[in-house]
N, C-alpha and C positions, 0 to 999 in steps of 0.2 A: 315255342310259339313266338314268331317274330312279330313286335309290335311297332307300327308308324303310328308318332304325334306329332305335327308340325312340322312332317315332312322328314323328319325325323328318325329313322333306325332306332331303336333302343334297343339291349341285350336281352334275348329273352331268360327268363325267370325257369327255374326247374319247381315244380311242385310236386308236392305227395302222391296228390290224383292227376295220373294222364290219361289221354285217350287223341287218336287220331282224327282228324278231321272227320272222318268217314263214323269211328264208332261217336263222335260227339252228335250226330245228325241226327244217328238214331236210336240215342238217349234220348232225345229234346226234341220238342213240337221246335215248328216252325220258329217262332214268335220266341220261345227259352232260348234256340241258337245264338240267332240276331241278338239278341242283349248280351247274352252271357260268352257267347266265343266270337261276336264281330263286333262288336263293341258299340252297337243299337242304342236306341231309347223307345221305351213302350209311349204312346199318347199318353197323357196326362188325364188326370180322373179316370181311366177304365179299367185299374187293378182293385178287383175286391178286396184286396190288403187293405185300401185303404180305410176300409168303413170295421175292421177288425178291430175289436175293442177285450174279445178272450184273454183269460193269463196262458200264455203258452212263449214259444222261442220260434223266430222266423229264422228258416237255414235253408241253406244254398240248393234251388233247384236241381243245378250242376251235379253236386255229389252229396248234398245231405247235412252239410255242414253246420251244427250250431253260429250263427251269426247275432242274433238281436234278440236279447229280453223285449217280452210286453211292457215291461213298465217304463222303458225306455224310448216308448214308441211315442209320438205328439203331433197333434193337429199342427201342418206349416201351412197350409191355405196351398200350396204347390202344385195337388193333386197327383203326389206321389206317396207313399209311404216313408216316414220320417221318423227320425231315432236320433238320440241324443250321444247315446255312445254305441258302439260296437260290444261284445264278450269281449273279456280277454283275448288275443291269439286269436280271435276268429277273422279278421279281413287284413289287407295292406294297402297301402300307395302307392299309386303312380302320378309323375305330372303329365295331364293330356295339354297339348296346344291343340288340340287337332278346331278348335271352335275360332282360329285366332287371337285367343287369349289361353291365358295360363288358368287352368282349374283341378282340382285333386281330383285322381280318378280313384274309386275304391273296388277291391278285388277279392274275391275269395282268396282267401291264405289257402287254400286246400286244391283248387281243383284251378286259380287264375282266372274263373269268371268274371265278369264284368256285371257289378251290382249299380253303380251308379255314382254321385259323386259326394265329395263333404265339402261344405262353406259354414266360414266361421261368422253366422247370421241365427242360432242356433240359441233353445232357452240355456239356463243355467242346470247342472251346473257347469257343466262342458262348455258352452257357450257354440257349440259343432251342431250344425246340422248335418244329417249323413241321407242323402236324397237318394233314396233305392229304388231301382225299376220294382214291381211286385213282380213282374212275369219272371225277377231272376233269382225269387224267394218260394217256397211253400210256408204253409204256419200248420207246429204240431202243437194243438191244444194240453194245456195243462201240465207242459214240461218246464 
């Protein structure tokens, strides 16, 4: 997957989980693509992630992936879904320019999805907020 920031080429990344353009379409609604393989952003306030208050683990639409404990999870006023830390190994970085400024983009480690981004604006102890589209999460309760 070739990716442009800031106009920008970057090397694309090999992951665990691939899939073609063609088979990633029809894995994914409409609205999961755009986020997770073009690198979208859902409206703000209209992911019911956000009002998820269950113990369970938020993981990657894309391919399933453990990404976010519940208890890691906190009201940022954003109207996104917000987490103070990642699992272990469950996401990575990239730098996007693509907004005219520099911001961390975060990704599935597993499949390269595009979940959203981290700013260091975040509670303790991390002091990280990690701003996740919900469209490019499911939540499996009680894991």
């Amino acid at each position: 997957m070739k990716r442009l920031f800031g106009g920008q080429e970057t090397t694309p990344e090999a992951f665990p989980v691939e899939h073609t353009e063609a088979e990633w379409r029809a894995r994914l609604d409409p609205a999961q693509f755009n986020v997770l393989r073009k690198h979208g952003t859902e409206r703000a306030g209209t992911s019911p992630l956000n009002a998820e208050k269950r113990t369970g683990t938020f993981v990657c639409a894309g391919c399933g992936k453990s990404l976010f404990a519940s208890d890691t999870k906190f009201e940022s006023g954003t109207g996104w879904p917000s987490f103070f830390q990642p699992l272990e190994g469950a996401v990575g970085t990239t730098e996007d320019r693509s907004l005219f400024m520099a911001r961390t983009e975060v990704h599935c480690a597993d499949c390269g999805g595009h979940l959203g981004h981290v700013f260091p604006d975040g509670p303790r102890p991390t002091g990280l907020r990690y701003c996740m589209n919900g469209v490019a999460m499911d939540f499996k309760p009680g894991t």
